[in-house]
N, C-alpha and C positions, 0 to 999 in steps of 0.2 A: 285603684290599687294595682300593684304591679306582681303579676308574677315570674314568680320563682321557679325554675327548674332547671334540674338537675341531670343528665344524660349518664344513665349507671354503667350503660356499655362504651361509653367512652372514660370517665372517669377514672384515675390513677389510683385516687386514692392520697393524693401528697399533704391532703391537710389545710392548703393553705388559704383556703376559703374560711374554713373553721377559726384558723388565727385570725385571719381578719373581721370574723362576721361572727362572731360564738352566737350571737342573738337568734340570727337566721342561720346558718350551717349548722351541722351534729355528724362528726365520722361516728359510722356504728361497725361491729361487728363485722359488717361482710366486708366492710374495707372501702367504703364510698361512702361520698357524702350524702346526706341527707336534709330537705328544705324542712325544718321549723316553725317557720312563718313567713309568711311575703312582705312584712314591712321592718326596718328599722329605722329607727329614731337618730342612729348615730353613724350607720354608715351610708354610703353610695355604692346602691348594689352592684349599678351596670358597672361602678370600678371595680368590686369588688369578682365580679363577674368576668373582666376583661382580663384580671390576673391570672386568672385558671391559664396553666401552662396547656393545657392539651382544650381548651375551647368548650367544657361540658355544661360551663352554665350559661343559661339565654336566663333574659330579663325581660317580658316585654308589657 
C-alpha cells in the first residue's frame, strides 16, 4: 500500500490535489490539505502528487 503524505509547512493550500483526488485529499479549515486515505481506485496518486505546484505531497 502506498503512502500518502502531506508536508503542511509547505503546503499552499490551492486545492488542487482535492480536485483531483476528493477520494484521498480533504482541504480542512486551517487551509491545507489533508490525507484521507492512501489508496484510490480511480486515480494515480504519484500524478496526482506530481501536480502539487509547491512539491508537498510524496507518495512512496
Amino acid at each position: 500500500m502506498a503512502k500518502v503524505v502531506v508536508d503542511a509547512a509547505t503546503c499552499v493550500g490551492c486545492g488542487l490535489c482535492e480536485q483531483n483526488c476528493p477520494e484521498v485529499f480533504e482541504m480542512k479549515d486551517d487551509g491545507i490539505a489533508h490525507v484521507k486515505t492512501h489508496t484510490c481506485a480511480s486515480c494515480d496518486l504519484k500524478e496526482v502528487a506530481g501536480q502539487c505546484p509547491v512539491t508537498a505531497i510524496t507518495v512512496s
